[in-house]
C-alpha positions in Angstrom: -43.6 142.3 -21.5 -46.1 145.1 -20.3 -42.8 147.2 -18.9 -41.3 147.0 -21.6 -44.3 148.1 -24.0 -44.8 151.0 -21.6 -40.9 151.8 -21.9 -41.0 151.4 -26.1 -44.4 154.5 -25.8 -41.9 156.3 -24.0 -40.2 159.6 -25.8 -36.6 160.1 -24.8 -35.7 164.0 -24.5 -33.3 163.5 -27.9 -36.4 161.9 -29.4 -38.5 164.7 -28.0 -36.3 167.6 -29.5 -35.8 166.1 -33.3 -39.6 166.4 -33.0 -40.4 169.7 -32.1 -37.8 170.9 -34.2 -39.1 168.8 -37.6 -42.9 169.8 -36.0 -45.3 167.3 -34.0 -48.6 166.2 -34.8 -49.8 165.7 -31.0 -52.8 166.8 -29.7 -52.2 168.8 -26.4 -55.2 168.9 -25.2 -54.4 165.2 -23.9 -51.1 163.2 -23.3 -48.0 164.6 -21.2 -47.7 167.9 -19.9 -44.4 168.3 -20.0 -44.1 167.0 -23.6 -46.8 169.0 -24.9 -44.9 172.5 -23.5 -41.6 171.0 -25.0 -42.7 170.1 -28.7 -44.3 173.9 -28.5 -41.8 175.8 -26.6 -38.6 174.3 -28.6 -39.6 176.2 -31.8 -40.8 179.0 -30.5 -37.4 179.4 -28.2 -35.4 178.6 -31.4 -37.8 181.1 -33.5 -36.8 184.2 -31.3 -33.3 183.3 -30.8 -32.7 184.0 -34.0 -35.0 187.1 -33.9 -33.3 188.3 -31.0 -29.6 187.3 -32.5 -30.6 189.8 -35.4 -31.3 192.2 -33.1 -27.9 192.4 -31.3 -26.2 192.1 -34.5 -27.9 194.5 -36.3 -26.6 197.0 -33.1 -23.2 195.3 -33.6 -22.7 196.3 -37.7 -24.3 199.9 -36.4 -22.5 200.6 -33.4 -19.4 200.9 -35.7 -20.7 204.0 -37.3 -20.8 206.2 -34.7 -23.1 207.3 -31.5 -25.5 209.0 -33.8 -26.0 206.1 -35.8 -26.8 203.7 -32.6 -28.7 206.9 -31.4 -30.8 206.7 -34.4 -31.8 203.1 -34.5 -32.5 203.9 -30.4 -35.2 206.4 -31.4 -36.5 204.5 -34.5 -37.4 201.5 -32.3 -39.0 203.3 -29.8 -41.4 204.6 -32.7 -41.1 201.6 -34.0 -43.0 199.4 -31.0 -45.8 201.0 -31.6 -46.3 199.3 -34.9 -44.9 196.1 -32.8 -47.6 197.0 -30.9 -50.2 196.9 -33.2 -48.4 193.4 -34.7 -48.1 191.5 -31.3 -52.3 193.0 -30.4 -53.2 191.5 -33.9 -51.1 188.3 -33.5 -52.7 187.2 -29.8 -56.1 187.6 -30.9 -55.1 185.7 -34.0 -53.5 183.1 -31.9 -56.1 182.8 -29.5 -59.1 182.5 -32.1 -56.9 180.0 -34.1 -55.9 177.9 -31.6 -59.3 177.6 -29.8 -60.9 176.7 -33.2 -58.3 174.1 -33.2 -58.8 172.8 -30.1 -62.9 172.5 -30.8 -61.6 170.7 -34.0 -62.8 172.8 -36.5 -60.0 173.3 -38.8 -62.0 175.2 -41.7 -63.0 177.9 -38.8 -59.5 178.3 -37.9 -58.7 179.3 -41.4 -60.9 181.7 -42.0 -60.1 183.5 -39.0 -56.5 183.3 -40.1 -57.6 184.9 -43.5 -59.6 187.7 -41.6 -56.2 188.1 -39.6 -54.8 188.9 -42.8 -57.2 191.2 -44.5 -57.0 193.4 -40.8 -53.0 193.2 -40.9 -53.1 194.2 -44.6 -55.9 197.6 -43.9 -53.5 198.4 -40.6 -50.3 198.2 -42.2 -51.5 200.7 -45.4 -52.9 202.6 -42.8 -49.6 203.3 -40.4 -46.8 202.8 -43.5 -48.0 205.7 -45.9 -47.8 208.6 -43.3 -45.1 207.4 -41.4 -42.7 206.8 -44.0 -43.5 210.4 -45.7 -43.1 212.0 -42.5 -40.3 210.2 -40.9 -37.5 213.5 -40.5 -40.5 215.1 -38.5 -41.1 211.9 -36.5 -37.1 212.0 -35.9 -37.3 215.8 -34.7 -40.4 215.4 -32.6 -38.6 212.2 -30.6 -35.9 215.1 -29.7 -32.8 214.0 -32.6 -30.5 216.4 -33.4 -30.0 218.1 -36.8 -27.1 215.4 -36.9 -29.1 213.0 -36.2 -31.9 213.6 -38.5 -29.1 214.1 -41.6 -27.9 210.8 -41.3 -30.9 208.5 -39.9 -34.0 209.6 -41.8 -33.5 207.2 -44.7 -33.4 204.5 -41.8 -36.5 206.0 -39.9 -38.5 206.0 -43.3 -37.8 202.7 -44.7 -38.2 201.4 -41.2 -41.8 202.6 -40.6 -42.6 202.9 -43.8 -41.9 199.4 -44.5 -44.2 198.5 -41.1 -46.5 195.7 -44.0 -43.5 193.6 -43.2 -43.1 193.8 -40.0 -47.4 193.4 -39.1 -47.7 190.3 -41.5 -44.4 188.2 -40.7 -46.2 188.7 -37.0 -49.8 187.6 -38.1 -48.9 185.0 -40.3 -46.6 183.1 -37.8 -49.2 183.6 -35.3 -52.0 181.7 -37.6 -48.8 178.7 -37.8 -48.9 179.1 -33.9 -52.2 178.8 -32.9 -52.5 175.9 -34.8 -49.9 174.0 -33.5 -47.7 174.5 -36.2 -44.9 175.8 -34.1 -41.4 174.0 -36.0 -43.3 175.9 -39.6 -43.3 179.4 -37.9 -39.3 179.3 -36.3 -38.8 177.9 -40.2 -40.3 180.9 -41.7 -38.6 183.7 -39.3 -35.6 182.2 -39.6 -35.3 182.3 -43.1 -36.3 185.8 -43.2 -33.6 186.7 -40.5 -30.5 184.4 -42.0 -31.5 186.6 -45.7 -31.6 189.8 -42.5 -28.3 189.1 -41.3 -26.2 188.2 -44.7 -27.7 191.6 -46.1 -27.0 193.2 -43.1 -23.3 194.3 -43.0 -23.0 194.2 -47.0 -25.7 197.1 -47.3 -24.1 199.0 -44.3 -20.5 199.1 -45.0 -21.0 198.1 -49.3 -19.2 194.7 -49.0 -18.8 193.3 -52.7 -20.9 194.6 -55.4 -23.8 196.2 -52.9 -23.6 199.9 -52.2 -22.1 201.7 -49.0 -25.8 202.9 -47.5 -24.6 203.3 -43.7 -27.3 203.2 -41.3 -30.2 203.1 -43.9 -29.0 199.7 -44.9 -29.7 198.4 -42.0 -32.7 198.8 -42.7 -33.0 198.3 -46.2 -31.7 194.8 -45.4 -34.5 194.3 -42.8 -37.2 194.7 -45.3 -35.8 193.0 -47.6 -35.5 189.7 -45.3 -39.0 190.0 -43.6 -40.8 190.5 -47.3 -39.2 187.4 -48.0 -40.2 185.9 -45.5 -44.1 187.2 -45.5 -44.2 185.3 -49.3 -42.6 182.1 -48.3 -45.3 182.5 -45.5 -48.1 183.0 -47.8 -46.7 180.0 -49.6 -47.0 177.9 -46.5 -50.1 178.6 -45.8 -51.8 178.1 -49.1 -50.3 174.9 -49.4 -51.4 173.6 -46.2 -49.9 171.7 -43.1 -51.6 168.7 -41.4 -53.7 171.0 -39.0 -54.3 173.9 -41.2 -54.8 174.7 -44.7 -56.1 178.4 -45.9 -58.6 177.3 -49.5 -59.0 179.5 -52.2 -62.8 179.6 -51.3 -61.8 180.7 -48.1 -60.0 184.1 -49.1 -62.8 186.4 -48.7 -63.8 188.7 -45.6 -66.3 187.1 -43.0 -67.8 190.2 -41.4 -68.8 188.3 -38.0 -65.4 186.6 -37.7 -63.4 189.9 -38.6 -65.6 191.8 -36.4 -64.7 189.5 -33.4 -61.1 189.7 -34.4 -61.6 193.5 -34.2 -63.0 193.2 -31.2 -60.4 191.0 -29.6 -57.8 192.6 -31.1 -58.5 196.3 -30.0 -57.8 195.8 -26.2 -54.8 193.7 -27.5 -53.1 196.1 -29.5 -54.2 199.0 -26.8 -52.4 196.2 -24.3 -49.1 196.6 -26.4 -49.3 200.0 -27.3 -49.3 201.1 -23.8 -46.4 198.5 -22.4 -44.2 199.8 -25.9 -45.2 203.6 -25.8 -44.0 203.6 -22.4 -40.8 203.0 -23.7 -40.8 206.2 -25.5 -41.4 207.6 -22.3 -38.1 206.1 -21.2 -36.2 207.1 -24.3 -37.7 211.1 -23.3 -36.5 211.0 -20.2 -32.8 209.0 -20.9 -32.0 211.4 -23.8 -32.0 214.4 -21.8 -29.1 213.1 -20.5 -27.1 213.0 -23.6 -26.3 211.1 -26.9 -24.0 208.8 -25.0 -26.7 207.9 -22.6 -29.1 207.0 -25.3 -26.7 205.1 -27.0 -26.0 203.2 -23.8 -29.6 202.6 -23.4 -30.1 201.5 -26.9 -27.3 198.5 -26.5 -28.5 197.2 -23.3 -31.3 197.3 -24.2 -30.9 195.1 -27.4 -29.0 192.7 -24.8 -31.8 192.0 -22.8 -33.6 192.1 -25.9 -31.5 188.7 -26.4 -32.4 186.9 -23.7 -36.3 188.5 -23.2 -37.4 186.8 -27.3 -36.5 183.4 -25.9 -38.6 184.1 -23.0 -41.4 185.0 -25.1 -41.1 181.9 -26.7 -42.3 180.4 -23.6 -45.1 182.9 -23.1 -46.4 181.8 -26.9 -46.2 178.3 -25.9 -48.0 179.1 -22.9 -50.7 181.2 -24.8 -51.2 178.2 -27.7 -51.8 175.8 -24.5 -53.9 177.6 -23.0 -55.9 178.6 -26.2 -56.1 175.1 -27.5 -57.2 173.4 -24.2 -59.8 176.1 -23.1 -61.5 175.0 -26.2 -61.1 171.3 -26.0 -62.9 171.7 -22.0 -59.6 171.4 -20.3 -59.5 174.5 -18.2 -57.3 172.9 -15.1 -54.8 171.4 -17.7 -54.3 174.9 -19.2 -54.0 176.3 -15.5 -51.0 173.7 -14.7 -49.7 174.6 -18.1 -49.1 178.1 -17.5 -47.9 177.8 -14.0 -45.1 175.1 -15.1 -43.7 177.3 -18.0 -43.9 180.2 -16.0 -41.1 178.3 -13.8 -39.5 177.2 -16.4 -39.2 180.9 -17.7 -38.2 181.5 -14.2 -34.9 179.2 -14.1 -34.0 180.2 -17.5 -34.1 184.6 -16.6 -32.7 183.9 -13.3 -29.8 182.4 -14.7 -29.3 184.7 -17.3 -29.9 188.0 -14.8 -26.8 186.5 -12.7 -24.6 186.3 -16.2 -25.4 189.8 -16.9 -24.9 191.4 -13.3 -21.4 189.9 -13.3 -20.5 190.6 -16.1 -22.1 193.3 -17.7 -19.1 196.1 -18.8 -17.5 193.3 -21.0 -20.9 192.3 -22.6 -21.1 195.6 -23.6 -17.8 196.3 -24.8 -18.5 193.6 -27.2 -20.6 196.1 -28.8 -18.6 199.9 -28.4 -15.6 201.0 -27.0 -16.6 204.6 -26.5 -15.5 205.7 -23.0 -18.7 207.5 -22.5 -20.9 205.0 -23.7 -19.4 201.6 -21.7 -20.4 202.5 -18.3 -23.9 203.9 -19.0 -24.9 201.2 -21.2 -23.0 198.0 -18.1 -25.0 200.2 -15.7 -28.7 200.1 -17.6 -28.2 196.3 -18.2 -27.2 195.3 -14.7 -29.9 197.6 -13.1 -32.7 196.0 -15.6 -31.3 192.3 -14.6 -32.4 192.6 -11.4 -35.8 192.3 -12.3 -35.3 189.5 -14.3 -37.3 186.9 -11.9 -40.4 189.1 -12.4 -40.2 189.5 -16.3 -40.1 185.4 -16.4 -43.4 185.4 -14.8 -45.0 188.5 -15.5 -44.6 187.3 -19.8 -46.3 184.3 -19.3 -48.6 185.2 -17.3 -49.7 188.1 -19.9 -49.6 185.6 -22.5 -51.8 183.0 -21.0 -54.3 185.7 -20.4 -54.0 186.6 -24.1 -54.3 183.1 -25.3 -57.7 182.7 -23.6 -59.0 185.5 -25.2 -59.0 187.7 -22.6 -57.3 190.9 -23.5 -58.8 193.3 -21.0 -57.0 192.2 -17.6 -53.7 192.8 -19.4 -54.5 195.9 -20.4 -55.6 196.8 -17.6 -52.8 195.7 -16.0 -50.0 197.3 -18.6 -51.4 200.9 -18.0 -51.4 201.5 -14.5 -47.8 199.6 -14.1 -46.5 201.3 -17.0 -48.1 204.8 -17.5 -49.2 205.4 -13.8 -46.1 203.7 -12.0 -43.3 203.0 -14.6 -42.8 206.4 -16.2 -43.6 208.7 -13.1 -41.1 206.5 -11.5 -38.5 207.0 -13.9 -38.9 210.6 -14.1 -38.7 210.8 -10.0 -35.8 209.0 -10.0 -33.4 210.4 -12.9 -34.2 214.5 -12.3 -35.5 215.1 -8.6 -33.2 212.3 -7.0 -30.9 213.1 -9.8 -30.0 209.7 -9.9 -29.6 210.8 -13.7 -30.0 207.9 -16.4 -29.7 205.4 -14.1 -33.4 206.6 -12.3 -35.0 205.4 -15.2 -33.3 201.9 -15.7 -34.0 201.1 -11.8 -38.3 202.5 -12.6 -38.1 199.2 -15.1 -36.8 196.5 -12.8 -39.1 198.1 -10.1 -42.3 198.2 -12.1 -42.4 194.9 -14.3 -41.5 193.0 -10.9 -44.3 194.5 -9.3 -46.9 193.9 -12.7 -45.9 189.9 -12.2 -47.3 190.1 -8.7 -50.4 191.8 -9.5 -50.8 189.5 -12.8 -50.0 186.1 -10.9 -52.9 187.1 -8.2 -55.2 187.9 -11.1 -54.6 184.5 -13.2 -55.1 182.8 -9.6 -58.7 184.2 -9.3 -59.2 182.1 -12.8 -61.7 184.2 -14.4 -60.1 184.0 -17.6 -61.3 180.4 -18.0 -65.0 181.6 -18.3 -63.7 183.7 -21.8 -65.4 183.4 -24.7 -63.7 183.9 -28.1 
């Protein structure tokens, strides 16, 4: 009888799944491991799937305009990290504070700090939108576009950046949802905003039905329009409430002390992102000199690894909510083992996927261009970057669990000297005085992140972070 009571408590994997996907109400501060990173990490793998589907897509509809076109969405993204910068620094600290609040069972403190979040992500974005979008043919020029370029992408570049409110509170809000718990509601929200993304996307771009032929700028019209649909359905959600977290009417008003540790928090977080994404303007610099089709080539691996790198930092959320929410319940071990089992689960997934792309990696990319020029360039940069696969599994999570303690610092720390001190001198040593060209570069990444997860993996091991208060 006992046996089989034990065996009727038991969750089968099925069971398991149809949770996290409909959203789980377990604690996970207590109970299974293993469970507790599968209701979280299910969502949040599903949540960026479709993020990072959009993303291959959206290159897919754009690669059949042209090299300039692909060129242009290339040298608006790499702009365009530094507001994901600011987004991802706002959204760990958010995470972090949230999900620490709701591990110390204090639900009301976890909604004002998500309201705080909000009023900082609505100040930042006003802040970066207004002079980006009015100067956005500069911004092309200065990133080294040609007159070409500029013509036909500066409609894209402006509503892109300009449109950054969408971008920064899609981010915050679903990282309120995640620090919470409230994993299933946040892969809901982004993908409703990225199915609205994708439907828009090749109607606006090639004027399918009654919508207009835009080009390249409806790519990014559709964009907007999918994430500001999105941020309101959000905004829905969380005035209505969820069983861990409800934002009150009494509640939407600034809290100096709380936004000021937010601030605080946040600043070495979004100084974390800014350097790991600015350094891939450096990249961009130092690929473009080598032509239009090498950019190109650049810009479509790199959406590829984009693919199977969201997923991954699915994981790394789960492993920064984990860590966040046990930390606060006393737990410090449990959110030790946590990390170090996701980090090898992030492993097996990348190392598989790294072999996939090594293989085969011209066809992969002719599913995106056919340009003779382009082909090899852009199988070369995604086979070169695979190689460092193994080291991106751990080096993500290992970022994130640092994040989700509420220590920012170390991976700042961390980010600049491997990016800006080793990455990006690298690349430039490689590609023009070894004149191994484009190719210098796309080895400096493989090279440098696998050498960051080393450094990070000895840091987490010292355990310092467990002494962080947030």
């Amino acid at each position: 009888m006992e046996a089989t009571s034990t065996s009727d408590k038991q969750h089968t994997l099925w069971a398991s799944l149809v949770e996290a996907v409909r959203g789980s109400h377990q604690d996970y501060t207590t109970g299974s491991l293993n469970r507790a990173i599968l209701l979280l990490a299910v969502p949040m793998v599903l949540e960026m799937v479709l993020e990072s589907l959009f993303a291959v897509v959206d290159v897919f509809w754009v690669g059949r305009l042209g090299a300039n076109a692909v060129a242009t969405v290339g040298l608006t993204e790499s702009m365009l990290s530094l507001i994901f910068a600011v987004a991802m620094g706002l959204s760990l600290s958010t995470t972090a504070m949230v999900a620490r609040r709701i591990g110390e069972k204090d639900p009301e403190g976890a909604a004002v700090a998500g309201v705080q979040a909000i009023a900082l992500g609505l100040m930042v974005s006003l802040a970066i939108g207004l002079p980006c979008g009015l100067y956005a043919p500069n911004l092309l020029r200065w990133m080294g576009a040609s007159p070409e370029i500029v013509a036909t992408g500066s409609g894209y570049t402006r509503i892109c950046l300009g449109g950054s409110f969408a971008v920064l509170l899609l981010f915050l809000n679903n990282a309120i949802f995640r620090g919470a718990g409230d994993a299933a509601i946040a892969m809901r929200l982004l993908w409703v905003s990225n199915i609205i993304n994708l439907v828009l996307d090749p109607c606006l771009i090639f004027g399918w039905g009654p919508f207009p032929r835009l080009g390249v700028t409806g790519a990014a019209l559709a964009t907007l329009i999918g994430r500001s649909i999105g941020v309101l359905y959000q905004f829905y959600r969380l005035m209505r409430g969820t069983e861990r977290l409800r934002i009150l009417a009494s509640q939407v008003h600034l809290q100096w002390n709380v936004l000021w540790r937010l601030i605080r928090v946040s600043a070495t977080g979004i100084l974390q992102f800014a350097i790991a994404h600015s350094s891939w303007i450096g990249l961009v610099r130092i690929v473009s000199i080598f032509g239009a089709a090498a950019l190109a080539g650049y810009t479509i691996a790199i959406r590829i690894v984009i693919f199977v790198i969201l997923p991954s930092w699915g994981l790394s959320n789960a492993a920064a909510t984990l860590v966040g929410q046990n930390l606060g319940a006393g737990h410090p071990e449990r959110a030790e083992k946590a990390v170090w089992r996701t980090g090898l689960y992030n492993v097996i997934f990348l190392g598989s996927i790294g072999v996939i792309f090594i293989l085969f990696s011209e066809p992969i990319v002719r599913l995106f261009t056919h340009d003779p020029e382009v082909v090899p360039l852009g199988a070369a940069c995604l086979r070169i970057i695979s190689y460092g696969n193994l080291g991106y599994a751990y080096f993500m999570v290992m970022m994130q669990a640092f994040n989700g303690a509420g220590d920012t610092i170390t991976p700042t720390i961390v980010n600049f000297f491997g990016f800006w001190l080793f990455e990006i001198p690298l690349a430039y040593w490689l590609s023009i005085p070894l004149k191994m060209h484009s190719n210098g570069a796309f080895f400096a990444i493989a090279i440098a992140e696998s050498s960051m997860a080393v450094v990070s993996a000895i840091l987490f091991k010292q355990g310092k972070w467990k002494r962080q208060k947030i």
